[in-house]
C-alpha atoms as one frame of an Amber mdcrd trajectory, in Angstrom:
protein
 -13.420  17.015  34.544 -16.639  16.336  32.385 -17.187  18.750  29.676 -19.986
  20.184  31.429 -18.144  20.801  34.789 -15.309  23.037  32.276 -17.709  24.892
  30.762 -19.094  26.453  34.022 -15.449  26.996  35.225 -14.436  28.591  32.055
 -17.995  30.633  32.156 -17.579  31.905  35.830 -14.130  33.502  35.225 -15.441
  34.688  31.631 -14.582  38.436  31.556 -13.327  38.873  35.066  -9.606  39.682
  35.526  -9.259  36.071  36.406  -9.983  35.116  32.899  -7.140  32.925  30.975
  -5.316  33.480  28.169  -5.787  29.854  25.343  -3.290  29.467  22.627  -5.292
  27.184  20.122  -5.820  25.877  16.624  -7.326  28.256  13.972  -8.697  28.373
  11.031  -5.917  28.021   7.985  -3.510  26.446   9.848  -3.087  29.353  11.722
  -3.257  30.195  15.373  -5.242  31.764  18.024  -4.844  33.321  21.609  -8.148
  33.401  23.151  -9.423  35.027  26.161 -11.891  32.943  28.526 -15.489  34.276
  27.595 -14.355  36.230  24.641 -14.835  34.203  21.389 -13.093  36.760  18.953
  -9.474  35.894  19.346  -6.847  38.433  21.062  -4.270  37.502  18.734  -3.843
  35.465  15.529  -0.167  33.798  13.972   0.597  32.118  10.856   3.162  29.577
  14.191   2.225  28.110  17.333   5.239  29.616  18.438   4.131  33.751  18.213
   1.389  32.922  19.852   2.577  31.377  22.388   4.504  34.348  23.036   2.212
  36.593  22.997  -0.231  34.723  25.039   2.081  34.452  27.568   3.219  37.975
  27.452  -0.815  38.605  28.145  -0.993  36.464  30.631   1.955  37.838  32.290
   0.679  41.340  32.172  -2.773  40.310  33.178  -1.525  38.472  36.151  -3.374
  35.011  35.073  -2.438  31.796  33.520  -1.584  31.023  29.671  -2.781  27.764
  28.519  -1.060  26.088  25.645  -3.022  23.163  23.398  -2.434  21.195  20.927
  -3.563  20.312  17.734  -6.193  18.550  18.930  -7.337  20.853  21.474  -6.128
  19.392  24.208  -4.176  21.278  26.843  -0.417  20.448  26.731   1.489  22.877
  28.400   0.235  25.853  31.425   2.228  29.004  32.565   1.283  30.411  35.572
   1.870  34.273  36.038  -0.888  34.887  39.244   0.523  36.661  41.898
C-alpha cells in the first residue's frame, strides 16, 4: 500500500469507534500506544512490553484491532478484537 493510500485509510477511521490502537517507538527509548487520528499518545512505557498490554487491553475493550511495530516503524505483529 503506497504511503499515500495509508494515510487516507488511517484518516477515514480517525476518531470513529473503528479507530486502531498503534504500539510504537517514542521519544527516550520509550514507548507509545497511539490511537488512529489522535497524535497525543493514549499511553506511554519505559518497555515495549506494557504497552503492548495495554494497547491490547484498549483494543479489546474498544472492540478494534491493536497494531504492534517495531523499531523501525514497521508493523510486526496485529491482534484482532472486532466483533
Amino acid at each position: 500500500m503506497s504511503e499515500m493510500k495509508r494515510d487516507e485509510y488511517f484518516k477515514e477511521r480517525a476518531g470513529t469507534d473503528e479507530a486502531r490502537y498503534h504500539v510504537v517507538p517514542h521519544q527516550d527509548n520509550h514507548w507509545a500506544v497511539k490511537k488512529e487520528g489522535v497524535e497525543e499518545p493514549r499511553y506511554t512505557a519505559k518497555n515495549k512490553s506494557d504497552a503492548v498490554e495495554e494497547a491490547k487491553k484498549m483494543a479489546e475493550e474498544a472492540g478494534t484491532m491493536a497494531y504492534i511495530h517495531n523499531e523501525d516503524g514497521q508493523i510486526e505483529t496485529q491482534h484482532n478484537y472486532e466483533e
